[in-house]
TORRO-609360 format. One record per residue: residue number from 1; residue in one letter; x, y, z of N, C-alpha, C in turn. Coordinates in nm, 2 decimals, always signed. Layout:
BEGIN
seq=NUM&type=A&n.xx=X&n.yy=Y&n.zz=Z&ca.xx=X&ca.yy=Y&ca.zz=Z&c.xx=X&c.yy=Y&c.zz=Z
...
//
This chain:
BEGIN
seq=1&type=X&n.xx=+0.08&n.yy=-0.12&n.zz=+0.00&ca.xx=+0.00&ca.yy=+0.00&ca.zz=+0.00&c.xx=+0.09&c.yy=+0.12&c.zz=+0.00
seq=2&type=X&n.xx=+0.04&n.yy=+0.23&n.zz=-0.07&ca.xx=+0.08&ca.yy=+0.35&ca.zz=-0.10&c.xx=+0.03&c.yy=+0.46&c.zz=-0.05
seq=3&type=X&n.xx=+0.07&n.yy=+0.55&n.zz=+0.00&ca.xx=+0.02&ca.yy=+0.71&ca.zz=+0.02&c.xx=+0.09&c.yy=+0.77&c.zz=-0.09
seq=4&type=X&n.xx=+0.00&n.yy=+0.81&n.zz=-0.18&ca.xx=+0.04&ca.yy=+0.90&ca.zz=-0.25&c.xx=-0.01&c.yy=+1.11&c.zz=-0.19
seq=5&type=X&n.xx=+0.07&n.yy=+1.15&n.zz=-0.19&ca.xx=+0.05&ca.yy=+1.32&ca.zz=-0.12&c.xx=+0.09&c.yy=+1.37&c.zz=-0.27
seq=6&type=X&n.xx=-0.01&n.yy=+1.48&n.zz=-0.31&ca.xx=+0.03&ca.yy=+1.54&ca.zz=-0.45&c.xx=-0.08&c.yy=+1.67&c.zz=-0.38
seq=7&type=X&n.xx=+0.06&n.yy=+1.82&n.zz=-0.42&ca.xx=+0.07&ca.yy=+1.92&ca.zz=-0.42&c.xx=+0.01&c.yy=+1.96&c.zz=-0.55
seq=8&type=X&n.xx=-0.11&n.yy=+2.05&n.zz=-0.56&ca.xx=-0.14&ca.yy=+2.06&ca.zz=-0.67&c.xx=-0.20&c.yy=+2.20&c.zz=-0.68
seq=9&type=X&n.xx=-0.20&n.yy=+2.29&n.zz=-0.81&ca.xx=-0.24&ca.yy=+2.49&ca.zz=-0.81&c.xx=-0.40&c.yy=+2.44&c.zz=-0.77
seq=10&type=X&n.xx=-0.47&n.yy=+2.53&n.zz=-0.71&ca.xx=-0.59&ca.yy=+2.55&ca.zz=-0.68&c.xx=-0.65&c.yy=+2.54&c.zz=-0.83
seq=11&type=X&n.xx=-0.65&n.yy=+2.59&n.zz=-0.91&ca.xx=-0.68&ca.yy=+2.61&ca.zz=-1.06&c.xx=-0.71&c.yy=+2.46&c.zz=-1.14
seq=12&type=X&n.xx=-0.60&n.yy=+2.37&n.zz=-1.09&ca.xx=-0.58&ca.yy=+2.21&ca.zz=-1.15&c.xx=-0.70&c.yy=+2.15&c.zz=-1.09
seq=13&type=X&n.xx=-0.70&n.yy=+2.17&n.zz=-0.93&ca.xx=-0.72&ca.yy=+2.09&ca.zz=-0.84&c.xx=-0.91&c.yy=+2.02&c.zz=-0.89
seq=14&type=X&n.xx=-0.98&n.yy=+2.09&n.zz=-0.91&ca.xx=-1.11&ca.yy=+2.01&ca.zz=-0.95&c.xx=-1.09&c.yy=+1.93&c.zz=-1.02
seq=15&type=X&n.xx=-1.00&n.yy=+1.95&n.zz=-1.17&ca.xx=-1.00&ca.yy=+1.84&ca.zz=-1.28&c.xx=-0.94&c.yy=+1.72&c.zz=-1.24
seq=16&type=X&n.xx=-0.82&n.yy=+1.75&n.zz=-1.19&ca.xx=-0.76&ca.yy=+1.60&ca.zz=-1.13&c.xx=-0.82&c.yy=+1.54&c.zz=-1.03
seq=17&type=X&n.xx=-0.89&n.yy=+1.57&n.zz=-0.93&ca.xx=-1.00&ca.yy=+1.51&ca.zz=-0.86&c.xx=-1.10&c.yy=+1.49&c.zz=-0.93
seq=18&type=X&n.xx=-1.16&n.yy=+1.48&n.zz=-1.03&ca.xx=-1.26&ca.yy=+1.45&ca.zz=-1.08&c.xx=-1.19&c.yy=+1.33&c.zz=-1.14
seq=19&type=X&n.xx=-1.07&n.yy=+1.38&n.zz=-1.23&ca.xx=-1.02&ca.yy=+1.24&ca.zz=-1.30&c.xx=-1.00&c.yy=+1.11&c.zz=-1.18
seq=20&type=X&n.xx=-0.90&n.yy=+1.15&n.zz=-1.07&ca.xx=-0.87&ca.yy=+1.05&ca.zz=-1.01&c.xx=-1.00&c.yy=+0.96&c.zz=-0.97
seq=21&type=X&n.xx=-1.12&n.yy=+1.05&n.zz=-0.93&ca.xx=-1.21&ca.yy=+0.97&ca.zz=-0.90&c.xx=-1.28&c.yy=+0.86&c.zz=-0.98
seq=22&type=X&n.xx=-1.26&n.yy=+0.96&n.zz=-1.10&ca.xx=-1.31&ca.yy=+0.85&ca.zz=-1.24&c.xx=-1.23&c.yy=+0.74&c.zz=-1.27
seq=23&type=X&n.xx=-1.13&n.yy=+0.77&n.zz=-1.21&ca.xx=-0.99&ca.yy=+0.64&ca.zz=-1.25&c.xx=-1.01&c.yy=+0.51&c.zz=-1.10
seq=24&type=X&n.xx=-1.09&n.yy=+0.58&n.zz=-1.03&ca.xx=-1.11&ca.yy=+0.47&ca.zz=-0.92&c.xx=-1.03&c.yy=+0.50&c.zz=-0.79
seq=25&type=X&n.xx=-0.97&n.yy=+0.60&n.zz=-0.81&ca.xx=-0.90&ca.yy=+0.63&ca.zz=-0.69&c.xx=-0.99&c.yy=+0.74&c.zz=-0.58
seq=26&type=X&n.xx=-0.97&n.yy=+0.66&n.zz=-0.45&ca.xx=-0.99&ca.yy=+0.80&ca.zz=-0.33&c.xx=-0.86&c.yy=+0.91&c.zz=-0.29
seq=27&type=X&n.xx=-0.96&n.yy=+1.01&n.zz=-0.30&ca.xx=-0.89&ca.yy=+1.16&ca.zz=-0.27&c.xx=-0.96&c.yy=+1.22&c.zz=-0.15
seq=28&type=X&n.xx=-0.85&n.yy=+1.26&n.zz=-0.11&ca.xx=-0.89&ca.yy=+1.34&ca.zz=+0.05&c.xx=-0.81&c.yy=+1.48&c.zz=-0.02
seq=29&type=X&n.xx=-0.91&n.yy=+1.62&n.zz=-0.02&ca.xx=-0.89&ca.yy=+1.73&ca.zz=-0.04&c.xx=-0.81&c.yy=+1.81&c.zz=+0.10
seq=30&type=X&n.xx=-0.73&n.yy=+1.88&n.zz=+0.09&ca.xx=-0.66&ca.yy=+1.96&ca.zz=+0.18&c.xx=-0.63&c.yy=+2.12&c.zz=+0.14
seq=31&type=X&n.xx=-0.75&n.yy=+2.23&n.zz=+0.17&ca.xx=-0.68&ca.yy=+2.35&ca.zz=+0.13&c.xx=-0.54&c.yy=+2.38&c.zz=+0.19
seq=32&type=X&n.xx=-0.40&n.yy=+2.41&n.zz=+0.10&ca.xx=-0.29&ca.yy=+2.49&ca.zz=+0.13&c.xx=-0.24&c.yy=+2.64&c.zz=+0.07
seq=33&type=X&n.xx=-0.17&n.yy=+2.66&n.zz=+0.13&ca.xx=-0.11&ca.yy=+2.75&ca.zz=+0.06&c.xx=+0.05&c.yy=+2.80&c.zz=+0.07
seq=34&type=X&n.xx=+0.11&n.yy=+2.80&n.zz=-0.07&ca.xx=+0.23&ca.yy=+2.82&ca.zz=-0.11&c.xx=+0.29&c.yy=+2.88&c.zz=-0.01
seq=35&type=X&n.xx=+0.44&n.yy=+2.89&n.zz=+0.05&ca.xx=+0.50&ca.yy=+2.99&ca.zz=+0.06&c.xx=+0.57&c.yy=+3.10&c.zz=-0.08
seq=36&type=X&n.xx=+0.67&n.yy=+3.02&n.zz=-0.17&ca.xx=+0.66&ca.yy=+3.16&ca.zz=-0.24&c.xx=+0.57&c.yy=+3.26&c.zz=-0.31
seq=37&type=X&n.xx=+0.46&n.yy=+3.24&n.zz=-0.37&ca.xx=+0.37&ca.yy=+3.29&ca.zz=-0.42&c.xx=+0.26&c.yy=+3.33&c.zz=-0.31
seq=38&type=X&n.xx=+0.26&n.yy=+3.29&n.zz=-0.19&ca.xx=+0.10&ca.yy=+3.26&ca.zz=-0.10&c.xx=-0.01&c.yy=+3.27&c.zz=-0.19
seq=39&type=X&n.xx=+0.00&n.yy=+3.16&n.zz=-0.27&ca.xx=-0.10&ca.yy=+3.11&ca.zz=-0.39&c.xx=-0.18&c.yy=+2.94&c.zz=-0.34
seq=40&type=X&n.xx=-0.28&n.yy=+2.97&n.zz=-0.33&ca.xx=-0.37&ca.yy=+2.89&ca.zz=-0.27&c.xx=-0.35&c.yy=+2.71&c.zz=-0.38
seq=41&type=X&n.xx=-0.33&n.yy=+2.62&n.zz=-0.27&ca.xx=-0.28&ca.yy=+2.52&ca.zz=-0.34&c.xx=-0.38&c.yy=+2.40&c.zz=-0.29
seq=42&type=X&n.xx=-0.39&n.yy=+2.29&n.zz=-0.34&ca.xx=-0.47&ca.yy=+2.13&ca.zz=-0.26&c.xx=-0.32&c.yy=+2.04&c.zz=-0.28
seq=43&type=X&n.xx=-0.40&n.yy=+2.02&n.zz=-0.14&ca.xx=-0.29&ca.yy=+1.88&ca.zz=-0.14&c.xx=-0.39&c.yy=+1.76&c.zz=-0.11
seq=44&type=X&n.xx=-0.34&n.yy=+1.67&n.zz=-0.19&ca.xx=-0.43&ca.yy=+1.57&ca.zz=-0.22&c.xx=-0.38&c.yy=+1.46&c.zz=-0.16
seq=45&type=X&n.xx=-0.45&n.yy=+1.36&n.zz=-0.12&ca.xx=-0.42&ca.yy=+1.25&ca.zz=+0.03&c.xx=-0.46&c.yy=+1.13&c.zz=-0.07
seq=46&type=X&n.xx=-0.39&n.yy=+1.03&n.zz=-0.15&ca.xx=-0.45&ca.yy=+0.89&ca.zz=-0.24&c.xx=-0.37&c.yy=+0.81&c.zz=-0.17
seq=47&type=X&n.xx=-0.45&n.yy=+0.71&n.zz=-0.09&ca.xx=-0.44&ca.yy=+0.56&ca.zz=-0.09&c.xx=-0.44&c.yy=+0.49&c.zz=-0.19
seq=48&type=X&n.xx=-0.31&n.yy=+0.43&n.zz=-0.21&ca.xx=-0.36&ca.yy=+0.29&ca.zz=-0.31&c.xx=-0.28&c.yy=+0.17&c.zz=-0.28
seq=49&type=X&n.xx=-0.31&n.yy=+0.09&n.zz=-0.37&ca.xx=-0.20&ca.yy=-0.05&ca.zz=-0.38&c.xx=-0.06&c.yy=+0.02&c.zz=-0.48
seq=50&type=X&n.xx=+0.03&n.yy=-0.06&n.zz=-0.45&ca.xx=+0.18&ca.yy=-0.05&ca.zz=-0.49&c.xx=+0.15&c.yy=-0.03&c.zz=-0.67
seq=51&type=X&n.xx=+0.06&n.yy=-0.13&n.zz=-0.72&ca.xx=+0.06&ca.yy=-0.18&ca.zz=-0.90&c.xx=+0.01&c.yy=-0.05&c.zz=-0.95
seq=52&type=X&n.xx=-0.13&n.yy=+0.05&n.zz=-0.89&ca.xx=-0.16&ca.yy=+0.16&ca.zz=-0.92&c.xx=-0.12&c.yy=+0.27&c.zz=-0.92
seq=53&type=X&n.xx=+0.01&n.yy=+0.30&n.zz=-0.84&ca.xx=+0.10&ca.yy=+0.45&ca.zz=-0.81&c.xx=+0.10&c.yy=+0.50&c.zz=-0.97
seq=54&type=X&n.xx=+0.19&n.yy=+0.39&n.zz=-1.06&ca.xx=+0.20&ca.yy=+0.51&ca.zz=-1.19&c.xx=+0.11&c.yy=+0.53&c.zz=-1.24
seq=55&type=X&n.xx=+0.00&n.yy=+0.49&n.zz=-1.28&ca.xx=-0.14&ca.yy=+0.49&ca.zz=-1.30&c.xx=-0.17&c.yy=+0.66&c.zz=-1.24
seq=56&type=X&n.xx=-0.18&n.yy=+0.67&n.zz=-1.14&ca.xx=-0.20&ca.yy=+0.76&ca.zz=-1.02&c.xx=-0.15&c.yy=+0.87&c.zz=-1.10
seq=57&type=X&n.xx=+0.01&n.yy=+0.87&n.zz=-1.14&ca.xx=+0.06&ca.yy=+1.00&ca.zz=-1.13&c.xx=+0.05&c.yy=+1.02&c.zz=-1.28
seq=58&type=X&n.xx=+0.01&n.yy=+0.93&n.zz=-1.33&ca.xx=+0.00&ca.yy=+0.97&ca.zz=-1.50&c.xx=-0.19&c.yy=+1.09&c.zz=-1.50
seq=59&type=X&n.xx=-0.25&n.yy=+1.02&n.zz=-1.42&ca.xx=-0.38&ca.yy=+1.08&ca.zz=-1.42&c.xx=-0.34&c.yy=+1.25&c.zz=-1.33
seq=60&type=X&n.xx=-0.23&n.yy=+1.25&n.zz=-1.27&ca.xx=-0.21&ca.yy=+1.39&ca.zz=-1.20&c.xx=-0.15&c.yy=+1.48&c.zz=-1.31
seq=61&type=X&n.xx=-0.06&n.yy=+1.39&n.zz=-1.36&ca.xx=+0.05&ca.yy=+1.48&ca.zz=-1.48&c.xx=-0.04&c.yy=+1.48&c.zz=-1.56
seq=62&type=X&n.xx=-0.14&n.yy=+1.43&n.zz=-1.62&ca.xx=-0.21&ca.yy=+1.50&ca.zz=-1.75&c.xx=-0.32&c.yy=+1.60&c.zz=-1.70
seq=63&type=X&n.xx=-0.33&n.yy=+1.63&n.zz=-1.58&ca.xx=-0.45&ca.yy=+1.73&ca.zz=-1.54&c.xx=-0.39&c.yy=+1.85&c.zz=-1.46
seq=64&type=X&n.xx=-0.23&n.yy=+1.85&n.zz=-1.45&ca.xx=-0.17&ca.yy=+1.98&ca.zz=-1.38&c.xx=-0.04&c.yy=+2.02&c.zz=-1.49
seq=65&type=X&n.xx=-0.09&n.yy=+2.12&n.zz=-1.57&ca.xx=+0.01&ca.yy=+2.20&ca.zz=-1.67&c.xx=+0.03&c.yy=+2.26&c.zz=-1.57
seq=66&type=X&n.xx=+0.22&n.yy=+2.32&n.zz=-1.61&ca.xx=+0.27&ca.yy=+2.45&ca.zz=-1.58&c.xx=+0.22&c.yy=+2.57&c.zz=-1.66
seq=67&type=X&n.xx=+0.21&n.yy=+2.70&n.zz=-1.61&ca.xx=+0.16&ca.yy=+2.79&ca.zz=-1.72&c.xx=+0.26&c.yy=+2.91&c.zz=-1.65
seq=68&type=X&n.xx=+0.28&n.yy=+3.02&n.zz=-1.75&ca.xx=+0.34&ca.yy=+3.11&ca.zz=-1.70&c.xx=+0.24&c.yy=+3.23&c.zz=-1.68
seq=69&type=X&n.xx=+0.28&n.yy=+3.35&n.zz=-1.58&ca.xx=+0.18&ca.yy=+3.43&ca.zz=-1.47&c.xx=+0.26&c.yy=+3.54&c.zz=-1.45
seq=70&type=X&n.xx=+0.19&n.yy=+3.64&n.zz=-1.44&ca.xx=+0.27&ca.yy=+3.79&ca.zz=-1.43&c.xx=+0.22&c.yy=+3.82&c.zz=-1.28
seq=71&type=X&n.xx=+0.27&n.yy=+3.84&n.zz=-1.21&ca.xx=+0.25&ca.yy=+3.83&ca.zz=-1.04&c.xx=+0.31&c.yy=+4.03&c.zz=-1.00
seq=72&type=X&n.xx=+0.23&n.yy=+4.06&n.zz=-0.95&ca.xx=+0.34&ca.yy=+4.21&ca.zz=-0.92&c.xx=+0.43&c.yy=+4.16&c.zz=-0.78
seq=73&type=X&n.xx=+0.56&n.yy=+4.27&n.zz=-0.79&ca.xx=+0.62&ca.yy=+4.21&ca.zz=-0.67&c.xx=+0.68&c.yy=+4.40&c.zz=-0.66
seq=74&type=X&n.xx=+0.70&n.yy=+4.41&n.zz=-0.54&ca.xx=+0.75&ca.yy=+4.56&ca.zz=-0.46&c.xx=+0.93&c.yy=+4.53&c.zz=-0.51
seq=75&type=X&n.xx=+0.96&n.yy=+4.66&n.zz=-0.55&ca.xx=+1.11&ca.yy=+4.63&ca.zz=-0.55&c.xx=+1.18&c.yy=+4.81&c.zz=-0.52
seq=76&type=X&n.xx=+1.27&n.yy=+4.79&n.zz=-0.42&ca.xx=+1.31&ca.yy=+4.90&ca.zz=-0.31&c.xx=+1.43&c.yy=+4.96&c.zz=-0.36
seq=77&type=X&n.xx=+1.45&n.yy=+5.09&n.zz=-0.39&ca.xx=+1.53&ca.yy=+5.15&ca.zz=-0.44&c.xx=+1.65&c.yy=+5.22&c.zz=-0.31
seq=78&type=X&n.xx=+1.62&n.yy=+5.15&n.zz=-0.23&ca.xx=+1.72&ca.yy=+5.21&ca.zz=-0.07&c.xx=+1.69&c.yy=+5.32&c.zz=-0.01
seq=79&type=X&n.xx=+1.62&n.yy=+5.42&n.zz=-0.11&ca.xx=+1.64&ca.yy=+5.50&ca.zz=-0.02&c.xx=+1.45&c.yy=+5.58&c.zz=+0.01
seq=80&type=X&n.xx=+1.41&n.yy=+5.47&n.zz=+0.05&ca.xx=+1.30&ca.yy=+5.42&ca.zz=+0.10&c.xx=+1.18&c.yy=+5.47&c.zz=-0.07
seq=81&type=X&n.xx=+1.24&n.yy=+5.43&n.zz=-0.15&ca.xx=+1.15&ca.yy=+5.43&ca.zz=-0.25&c.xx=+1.10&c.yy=+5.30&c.zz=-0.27
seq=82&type=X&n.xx=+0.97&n.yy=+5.25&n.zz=-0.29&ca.xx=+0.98&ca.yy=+5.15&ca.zz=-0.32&c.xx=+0.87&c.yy=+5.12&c.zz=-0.48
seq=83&type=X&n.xx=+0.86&n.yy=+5.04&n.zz=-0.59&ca.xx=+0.76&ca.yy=+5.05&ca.zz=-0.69&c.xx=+0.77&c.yy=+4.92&c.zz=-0.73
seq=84&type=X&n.xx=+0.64&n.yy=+4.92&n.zz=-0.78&ca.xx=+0.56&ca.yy=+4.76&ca.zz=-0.80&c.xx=+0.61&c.yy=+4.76&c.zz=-0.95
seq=85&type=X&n.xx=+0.71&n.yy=+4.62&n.zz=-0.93&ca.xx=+0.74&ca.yy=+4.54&ca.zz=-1.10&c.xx=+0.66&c.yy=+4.46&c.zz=-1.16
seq=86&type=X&n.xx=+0.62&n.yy=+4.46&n.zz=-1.23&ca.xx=+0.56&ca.yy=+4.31&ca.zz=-1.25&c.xx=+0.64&c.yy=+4.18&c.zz=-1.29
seq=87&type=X&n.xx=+0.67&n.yy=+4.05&n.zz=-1.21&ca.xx=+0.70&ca.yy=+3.96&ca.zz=-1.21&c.xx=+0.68&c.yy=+3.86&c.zz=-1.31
seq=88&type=X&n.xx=+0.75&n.yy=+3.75&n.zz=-1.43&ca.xx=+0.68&ca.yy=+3.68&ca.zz=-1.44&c.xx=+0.73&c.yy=+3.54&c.zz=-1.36
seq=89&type=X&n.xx=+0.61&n.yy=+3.44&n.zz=-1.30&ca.xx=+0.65&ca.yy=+3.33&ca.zz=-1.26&c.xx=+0.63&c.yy=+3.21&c.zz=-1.36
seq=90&type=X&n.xx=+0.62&n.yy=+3.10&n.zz=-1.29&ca.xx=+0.58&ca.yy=+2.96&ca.zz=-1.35&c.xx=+0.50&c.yy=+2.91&c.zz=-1.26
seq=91&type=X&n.xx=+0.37&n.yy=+2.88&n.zz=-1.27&ca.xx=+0.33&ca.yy=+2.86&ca.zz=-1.19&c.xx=+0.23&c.yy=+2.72&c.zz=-1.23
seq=92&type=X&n.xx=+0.17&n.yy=+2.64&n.zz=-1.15&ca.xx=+0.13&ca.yy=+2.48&ca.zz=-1.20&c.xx=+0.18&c.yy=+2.35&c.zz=-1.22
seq=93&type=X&n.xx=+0.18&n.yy=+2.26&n.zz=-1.27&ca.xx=+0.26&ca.yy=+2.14&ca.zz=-1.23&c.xx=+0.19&c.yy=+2.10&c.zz=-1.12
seq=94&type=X&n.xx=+0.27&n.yy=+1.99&n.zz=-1.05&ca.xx=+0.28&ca.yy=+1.91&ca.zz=-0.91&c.xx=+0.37&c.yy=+1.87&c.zz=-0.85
seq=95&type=X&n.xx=+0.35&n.yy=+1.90&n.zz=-0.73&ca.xx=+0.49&ca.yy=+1.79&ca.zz=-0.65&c.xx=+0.47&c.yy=+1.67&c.zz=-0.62
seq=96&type=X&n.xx=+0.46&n.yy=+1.56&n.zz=-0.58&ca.xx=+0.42&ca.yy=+1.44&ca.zz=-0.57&c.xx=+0.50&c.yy=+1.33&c.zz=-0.52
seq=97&type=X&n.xx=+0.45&n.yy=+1.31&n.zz=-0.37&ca.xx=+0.57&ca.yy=+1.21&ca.zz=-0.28&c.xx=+0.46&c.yy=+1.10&c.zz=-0.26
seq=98&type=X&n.xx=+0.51&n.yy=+0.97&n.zz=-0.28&ca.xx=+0.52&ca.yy=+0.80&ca.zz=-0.30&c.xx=+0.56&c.yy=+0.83&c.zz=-0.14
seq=99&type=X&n.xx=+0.49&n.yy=+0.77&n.zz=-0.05&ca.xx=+0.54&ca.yy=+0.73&ca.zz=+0.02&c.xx=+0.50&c.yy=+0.58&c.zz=+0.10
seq=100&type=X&n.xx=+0.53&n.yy=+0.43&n.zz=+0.14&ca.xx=+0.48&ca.yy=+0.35&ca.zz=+0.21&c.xx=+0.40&c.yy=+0.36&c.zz=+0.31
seq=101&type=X&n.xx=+0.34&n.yy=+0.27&n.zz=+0.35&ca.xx=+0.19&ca.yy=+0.25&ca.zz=+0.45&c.xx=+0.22&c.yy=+0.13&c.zz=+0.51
seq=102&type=X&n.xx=+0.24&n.yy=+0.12&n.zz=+0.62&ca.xx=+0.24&ca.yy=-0.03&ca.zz=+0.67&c.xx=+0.10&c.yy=-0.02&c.zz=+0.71
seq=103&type=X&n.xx=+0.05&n.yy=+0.04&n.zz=+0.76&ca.xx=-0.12&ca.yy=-0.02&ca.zz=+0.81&c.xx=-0.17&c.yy=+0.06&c.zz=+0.75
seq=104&type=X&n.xx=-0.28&n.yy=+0.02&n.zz=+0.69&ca.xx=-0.42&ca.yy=+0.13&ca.zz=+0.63&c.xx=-0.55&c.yy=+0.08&c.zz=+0.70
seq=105&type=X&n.xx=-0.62&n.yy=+0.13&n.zz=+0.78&ca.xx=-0.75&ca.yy=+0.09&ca.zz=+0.80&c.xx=-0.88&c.yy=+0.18&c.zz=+0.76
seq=106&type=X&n.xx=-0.96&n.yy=+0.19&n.zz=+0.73&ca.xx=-1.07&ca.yy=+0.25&ca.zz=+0.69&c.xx=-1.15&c.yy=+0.22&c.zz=+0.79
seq=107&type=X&n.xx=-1.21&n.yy=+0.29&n.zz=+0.92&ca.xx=-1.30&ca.yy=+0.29&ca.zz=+1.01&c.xx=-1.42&c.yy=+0.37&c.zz=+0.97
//
């Protein structure tokens, strides 16, 4: 048995829970949020068996594109000037840690 934990943009997060559920997998929803961006993120909680993991992450990587994002960010000229640049980031994708389960129970 598998814990799968997958970090995923707020923006992704409905489609790939919809897919995973369609794919047979349970998802446990978790609102987070980024530190670099403080950009509102799910982290997703999948139980499975060992044979399903890539299965699992193929259904996450085809429902979480990177996209790029113009974000404003303050930038300080020392001598207490400060003026808003606009940024661009990368923002989307997944993180996604495999981790073992020795016991799973469902109560």
């Amino acid at each position: 048995m598998k814990l799968i934990t997958a970090i995923v943009n707020k923006e992704d997060s409905k489609a790939v829970c919809s897919a995973l559920i369609k794919g047979g997998f349970s998802v446990t929803r978790l609102s987070t949020t980024g530190g670099f961006l403080m950009a509102g993120n799910m982290t997703l909680l999948i139980g499975t068996e060992d044979s399903r993991v890539d299965a699992c992450i193929e259904i996450i990587a085809g429902c979480c594109k990177q996209r790029t994002e113009v974000v404003p960010s303050t930038s300080s000229y020392g001598l207490g000037v400060a003026t808003a640049v606009p940024l661009q980031v990368t923002v989307g994708g997944a993180t996604v840690f495999v981790t073992n389960v020795e016991r799973f129970e469902k109560l």
